[in-house]
N, C-alpha and C positions, 0 to 999 in steps of 0.2 A: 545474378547477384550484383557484378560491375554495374549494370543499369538500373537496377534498384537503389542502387546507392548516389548515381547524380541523378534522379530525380529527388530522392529525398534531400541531398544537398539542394538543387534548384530552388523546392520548393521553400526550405528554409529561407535562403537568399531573398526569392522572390518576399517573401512575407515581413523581409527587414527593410526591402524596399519599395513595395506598397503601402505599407503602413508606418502611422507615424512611431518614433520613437518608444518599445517596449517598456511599458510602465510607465509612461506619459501621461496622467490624468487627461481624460476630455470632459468638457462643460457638456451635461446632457438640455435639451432644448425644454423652453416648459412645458409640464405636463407631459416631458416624456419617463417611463420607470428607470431606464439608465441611461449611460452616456452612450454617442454611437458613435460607429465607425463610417469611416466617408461615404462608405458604397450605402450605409442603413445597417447592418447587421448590429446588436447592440455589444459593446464593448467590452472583452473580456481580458484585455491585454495586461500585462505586467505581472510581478512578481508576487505570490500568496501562499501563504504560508499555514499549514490543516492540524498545527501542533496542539494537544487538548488530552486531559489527564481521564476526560468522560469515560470510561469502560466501554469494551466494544457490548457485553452484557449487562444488564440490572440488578444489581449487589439484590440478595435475598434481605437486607434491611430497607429497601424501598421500594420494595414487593407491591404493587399496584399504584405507583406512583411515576407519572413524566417523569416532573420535576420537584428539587429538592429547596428549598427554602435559600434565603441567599445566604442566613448564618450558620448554614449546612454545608455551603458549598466554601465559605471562606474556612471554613474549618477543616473541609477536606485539602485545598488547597494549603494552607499554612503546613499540614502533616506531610506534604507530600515535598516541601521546600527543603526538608531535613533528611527527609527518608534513609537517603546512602549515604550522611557524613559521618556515620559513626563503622565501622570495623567490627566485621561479623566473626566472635570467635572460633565459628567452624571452619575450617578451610577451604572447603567444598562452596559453601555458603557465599563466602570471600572471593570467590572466584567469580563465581557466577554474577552476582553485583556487580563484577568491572570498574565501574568508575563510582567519582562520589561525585555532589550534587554539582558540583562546575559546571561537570561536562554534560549534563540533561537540558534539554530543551525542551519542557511537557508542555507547557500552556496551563491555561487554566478549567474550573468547573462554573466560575463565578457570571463571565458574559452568558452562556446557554440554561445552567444549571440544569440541563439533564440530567437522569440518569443512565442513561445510555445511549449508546449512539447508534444502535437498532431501535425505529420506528415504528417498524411492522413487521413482526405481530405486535399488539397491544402491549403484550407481557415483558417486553422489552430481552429477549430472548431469543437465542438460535431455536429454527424451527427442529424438531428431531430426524436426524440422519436416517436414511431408508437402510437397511439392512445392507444392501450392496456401498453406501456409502459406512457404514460403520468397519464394513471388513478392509473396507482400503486404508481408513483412517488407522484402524491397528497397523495395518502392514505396513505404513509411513511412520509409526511413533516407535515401533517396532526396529525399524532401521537405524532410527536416529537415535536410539538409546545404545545400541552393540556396536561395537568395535568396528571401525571402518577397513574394511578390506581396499576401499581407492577413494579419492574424491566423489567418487560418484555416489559414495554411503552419507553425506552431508549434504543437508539442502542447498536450492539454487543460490540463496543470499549468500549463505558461507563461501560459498564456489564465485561469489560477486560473479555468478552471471544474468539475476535478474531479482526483484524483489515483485516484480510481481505488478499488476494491475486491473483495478483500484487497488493504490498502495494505503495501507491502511495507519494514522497516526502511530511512532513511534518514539524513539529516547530522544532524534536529532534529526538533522536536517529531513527537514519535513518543510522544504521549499520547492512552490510548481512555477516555472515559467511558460503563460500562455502566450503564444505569437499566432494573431491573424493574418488571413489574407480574404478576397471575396469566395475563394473554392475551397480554402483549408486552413485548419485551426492545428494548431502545432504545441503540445504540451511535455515539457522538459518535466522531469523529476528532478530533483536535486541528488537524491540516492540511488549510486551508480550511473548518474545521469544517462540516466534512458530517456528517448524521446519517442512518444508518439503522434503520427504524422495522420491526422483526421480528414478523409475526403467530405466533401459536400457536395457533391456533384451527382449523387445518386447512382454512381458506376456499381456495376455487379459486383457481387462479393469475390473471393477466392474459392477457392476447389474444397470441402469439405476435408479433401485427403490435406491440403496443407494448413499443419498447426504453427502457430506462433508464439513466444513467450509472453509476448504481450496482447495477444489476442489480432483479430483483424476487426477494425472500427470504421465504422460510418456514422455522418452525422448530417443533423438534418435542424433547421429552426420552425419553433413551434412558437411563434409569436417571440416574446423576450427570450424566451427558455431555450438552449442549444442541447440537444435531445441528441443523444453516440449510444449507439447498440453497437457491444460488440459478441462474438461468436471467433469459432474457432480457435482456442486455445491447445497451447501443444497439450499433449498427454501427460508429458512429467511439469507441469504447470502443479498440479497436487503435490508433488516434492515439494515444497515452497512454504515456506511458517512464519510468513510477514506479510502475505498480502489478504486481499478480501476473505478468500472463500474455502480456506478448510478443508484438503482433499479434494474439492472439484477440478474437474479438468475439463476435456473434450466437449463435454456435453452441454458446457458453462456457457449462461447469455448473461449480460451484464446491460442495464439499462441506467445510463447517467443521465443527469439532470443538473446545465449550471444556469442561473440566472444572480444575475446580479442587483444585487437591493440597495448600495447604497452605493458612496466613492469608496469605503473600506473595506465590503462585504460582499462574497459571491456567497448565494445559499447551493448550496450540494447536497445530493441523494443520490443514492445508486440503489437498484434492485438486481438481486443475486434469484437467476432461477437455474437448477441442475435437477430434473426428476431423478436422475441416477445416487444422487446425494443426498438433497434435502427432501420432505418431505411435505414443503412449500416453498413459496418463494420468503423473501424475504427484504429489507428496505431501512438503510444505513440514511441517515444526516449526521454530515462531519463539517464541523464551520471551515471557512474558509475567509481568513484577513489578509487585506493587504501587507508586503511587506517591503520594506525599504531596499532590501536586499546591501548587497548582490547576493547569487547563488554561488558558490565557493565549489571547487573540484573535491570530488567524493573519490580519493585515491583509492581503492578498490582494487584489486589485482590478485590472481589467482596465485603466485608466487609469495602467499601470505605467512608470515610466521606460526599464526593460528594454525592454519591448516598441515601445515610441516609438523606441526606438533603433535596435533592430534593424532597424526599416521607413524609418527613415531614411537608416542604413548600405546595407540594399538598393541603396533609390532614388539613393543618392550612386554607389553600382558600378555601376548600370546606365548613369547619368550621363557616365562616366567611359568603358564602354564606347561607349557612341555616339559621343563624343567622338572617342576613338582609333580609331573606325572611320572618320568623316568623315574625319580625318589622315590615316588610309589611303590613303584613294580619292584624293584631292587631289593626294597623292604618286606617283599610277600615270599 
């Protein structure tokens, strides 16, 4: 673990001082598709930001449709700019909302106008769960609706031990910092600031028996395109209801795709395959713009209010139950 840890420190280091200043624009040379980095690899560096109100699905009103007209999409947008400033009078309702529109960071539908931000299949839809993933799926939704007996009954996000990767667009920080070097591309989340540390050196993978939370990643360039398969996902990776894949775990390959299209724009896709889960693969595009930054500290810590709460609410229903069970009996 101790040595696990300076090399991934090293290799950060090294990555700050081989390469020039992160998020430093480079002039790319003519006729080439982006900018490059000194060694040749093409330039992936600085601060972008994947924020976008597109659905991960295809709303059933634009049922065999990409994309949506742009006075479709400014209308969706304009709806969404208001969404939470008014006060739900359920309380439950109320809760759940959390904040009102200050504190969101969606993005728009208006640059892409998709309708979704699944590609493939056509239908713009998750492919159907195989039956072994349908029974996992229950027994995760299953947990997280009943009464927590520990920490361990609330997913990894709640528990801020991971969100997961590919992190998939959410309310807020939805900033990635990429840092190169010529052997490793180093990519920061903003939420929970996780970093994942990308060889390109072709080294063997890890042992099938050891899982990760963020997977184990190799990368490799395919012309412009920086091509990272990852595999080996821990098992309670499926605990988790913020990132790609739905219940998948172990069995999870993840194929990413960034290439960079202009000074403002990396295009991204990932393809999600789990035969244990889904019952094809499947194939996300989520925009991806530059952003001025910086990236801000994602305070995160298990010693949360939230979570004191909710084990306290528990413990007060279960209370509560034994109570009016006693009164029961008493009564017969």
């Amino acid at each position: 673990m101790r040595g696990a840890v300076v090399v991934a420190a090293a290799v950060l280091i090294a990555a700050y001082v081989v390469s020039p200043v992160a998020g430093q624009s480079r002039t790319a040379a003519p006729g080439q598709r982006s900018p490059k980095m000194p060694w040749g690899h093409p330039d992936l560096e600085g601060i972008w930001n994947n924020s976008t109100i597109t659905p991960l699905e295809r709303p059933k009103e634009f049922a065999g449709r990409e994309f949506m007209t742009e006075a479709e999409a400014r209308k969706i947008d304009q709806a969404a700019e208001t969404r939470y400033d008014e006060r739900s009078a359920d309380a439950a309702a109320d809760v759940d909302a959390a904040y009102n529109q200050f504190w969101w960071e969606r993005g728009k539908t208006v640059g892409t106008r998709r309708t979704s931000l699944i590609v493939d299949p056509p239908d713009g839809r998750l492919p159907p769960m195989t039956p072994e993933g349908q029974k996992r799926a229950a027994e995760i939704a299953s947990r997280l609706r009943g009464a927590a007996s520990g920490p361990e009954d609330r997913n990894l996000a709640e528990r801020c031990i991971t969100r997961g990767a590919p992190k998939l667009p959410g309310g807020y920080n939805n900033n990635f910092q990429i840092v190169q070097t010529p052997t490793y591309v180093a990519i920061t989340q903003e939420m929970i600031h996780e970093t994942r540390i990308i060889p390109l050196d072709n080294r063997p993978r890890l042992p099938e028996r050891i899982g990760l939370w963020l997977g184990d990643s190799r990368g490799h360039w395919e012309g412009d395109t920086l091509v990272v398969e990852t595999l080996n996902y821990h098992p309670l990776s499926a605990f988790n209801s913020y990132y790609c894949c739905r219940g998948a775990a172990e069995h999870l390959k993840i194929t990413e795709q960034f290439r960079r299209v202009d000074a403002n724009t990396i295009d991204y896709r990932f393809t999600v395959e789990d035969p244990t889960t889904f019952t094809r693969p499947f194939t996300l595009e989520v925009p991806m713009s530059r952003s001025e930054g910086p990236i801000f500290e994602y305070a995160c810590h298990e010693a949360n209010y939230g979570l004191e709460g909710i084990l306290r609410g528990a413990r007060a229903d279960e209370k509560r139950a034994a109570e009016q069970q006693r009164r029961t009996g008493e009564t017969r």
